[in-house]
N, C-alpha and C positions, 0 to 999 in steps of 0.2 A: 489627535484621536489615538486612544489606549489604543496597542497589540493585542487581537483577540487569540487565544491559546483554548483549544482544546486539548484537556486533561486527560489522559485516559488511565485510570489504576482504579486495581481490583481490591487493595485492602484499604480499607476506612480510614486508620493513620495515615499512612501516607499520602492519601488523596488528601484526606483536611492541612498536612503540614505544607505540602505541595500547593494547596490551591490558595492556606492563608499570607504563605511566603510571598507567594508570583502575586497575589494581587495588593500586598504592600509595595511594591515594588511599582505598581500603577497599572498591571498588567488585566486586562477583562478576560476573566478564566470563565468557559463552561467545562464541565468535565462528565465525567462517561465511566464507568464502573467494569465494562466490557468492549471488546472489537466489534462485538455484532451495533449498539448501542452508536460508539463511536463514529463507525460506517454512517449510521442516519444521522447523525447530528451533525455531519460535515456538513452535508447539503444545504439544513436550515440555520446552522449556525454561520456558517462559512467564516472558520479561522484562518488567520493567519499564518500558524504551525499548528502543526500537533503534534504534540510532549505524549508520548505512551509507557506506559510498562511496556516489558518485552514476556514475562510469565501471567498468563492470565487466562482461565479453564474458556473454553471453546474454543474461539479466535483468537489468537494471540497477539502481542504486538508487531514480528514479521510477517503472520498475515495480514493482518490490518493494512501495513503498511506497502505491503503488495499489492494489496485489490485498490489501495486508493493510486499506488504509481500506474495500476497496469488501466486505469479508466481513463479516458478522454476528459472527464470534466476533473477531476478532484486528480490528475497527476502534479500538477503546479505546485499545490500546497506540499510544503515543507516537513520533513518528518523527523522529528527526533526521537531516537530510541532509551530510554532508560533502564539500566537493570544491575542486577546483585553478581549476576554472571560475569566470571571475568574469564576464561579460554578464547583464546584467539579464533579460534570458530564463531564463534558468538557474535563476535566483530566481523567475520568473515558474514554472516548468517545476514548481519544488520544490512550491510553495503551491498549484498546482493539483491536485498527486499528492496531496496533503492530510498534507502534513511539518509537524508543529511547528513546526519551525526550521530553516535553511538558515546552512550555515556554511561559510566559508573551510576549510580543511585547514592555514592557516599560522595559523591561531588559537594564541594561547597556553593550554596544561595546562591550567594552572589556572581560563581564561576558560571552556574548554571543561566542567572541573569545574562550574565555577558554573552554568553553562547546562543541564545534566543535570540538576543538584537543582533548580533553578528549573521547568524542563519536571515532572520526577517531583512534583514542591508541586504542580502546576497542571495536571496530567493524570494523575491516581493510580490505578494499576489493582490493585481489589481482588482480596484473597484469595480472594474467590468465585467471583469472577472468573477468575482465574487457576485455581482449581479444574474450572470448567464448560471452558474450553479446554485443559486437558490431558485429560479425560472425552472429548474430539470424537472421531468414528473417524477412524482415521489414513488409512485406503481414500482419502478423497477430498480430503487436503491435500497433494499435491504443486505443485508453482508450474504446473505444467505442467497440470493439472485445472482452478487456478483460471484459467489465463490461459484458456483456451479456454471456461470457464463467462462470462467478461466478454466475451471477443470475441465470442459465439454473443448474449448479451443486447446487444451494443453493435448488431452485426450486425443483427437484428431491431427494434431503434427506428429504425435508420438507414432502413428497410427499409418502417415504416408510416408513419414524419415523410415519406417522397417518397411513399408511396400517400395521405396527406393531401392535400401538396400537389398533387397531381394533382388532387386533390377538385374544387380551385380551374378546372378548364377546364369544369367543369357546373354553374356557380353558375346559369347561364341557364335551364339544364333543367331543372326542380326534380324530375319521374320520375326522372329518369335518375341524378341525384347522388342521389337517396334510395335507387336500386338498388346504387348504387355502396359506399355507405359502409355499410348493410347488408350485401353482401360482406364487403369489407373489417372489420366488426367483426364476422361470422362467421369469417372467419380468423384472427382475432387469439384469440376465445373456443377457436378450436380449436387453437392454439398455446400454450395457458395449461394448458391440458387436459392 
């Protein structure tokens, strides 16, 4: 059974050079023109990896590649970043979005070939797998769902990490930080809720 690869680039040439390469090669390419696009075609496509650009207008490739590490069903699949970027930031940027592999875009075919079966040997998402994520309801995979499910939970750590810290101006009181943080994890029990 071919490697399924979801594509993901924003300009025309290199989605067609990219997609006619990888499927000489014997590879089943669906590809996706944007992050938001790419998000929903995980679910009904369910690849094997996913090959993205890393520049591309709304969602980018480290987003993309975020919202698919930070989900319970699509964190399994494999993420390889592609891009024109070379600063070691950018490398920094990829491995923290939780990409596989960070790769030049002037890589050679066939380097790039080897690198997909290498990742796919060493990040293998089963058939079961792939069966329970195409089963997810579609209602709540759009990019646009999950960007706002992260930001609302990033939002809210950001939120009780400083009413922690604050904690720290009553270490002196010991009533008064024990009223404090009793609060505070009343609030937090009624935000879980």
């Amino acid at each position: 059974m071919a490697i399924k690869i979801l594509l993901v680039e924003d300009t025309d040439t290199q989605l067609k050079f990219l997609r006619d390469g990888l499927s000489e090669y014997g590879f089943e390419i669906e590809t996706a023109t944007n992050g938001s696009e790419a998000y929903k075609k995980v679910y009904s496509y369910t690849p094997d990896v996913v090959v993205s650009d890393i520049k591309m207008p709304a969602i980018d490739g480290y987003q993309l590649c975020r919202m698919l590490k930070n989900t319970d069903e699509t964190k399994k699949i494999p993420v390889i970043l592609l891009t024109v970027l070379e600063n070691k930031i950018d490398n920094f940027w990829g491995k923290k979005a939780g990409a596989q592999l960070f790769l030049k875009k002037s890589i050679d075919l066939k380097e790039l070939v080897d690198n997909i079966n290498a990742t796919v040997r060493r990040y293998p998402v089963s058939d079961e797998y792939k069966i329970s994520l195409k089963a997810k309801d579609q209602a709540d995979n759009s990019a646009q769902f999950r960007l706002n499910t992260i930001l609302n939970d990033l939002l809210m750590k950001s939120i009780f990490s400083n009413e922690f810290r604050n904690l720290s101006d009553f270490l002196n009181y010991e009533r008064i930080l024990v009223e404090k943080i009793f609060s505070l994890l009343s609030s937090f029990v009624e935000y879980q809720v």
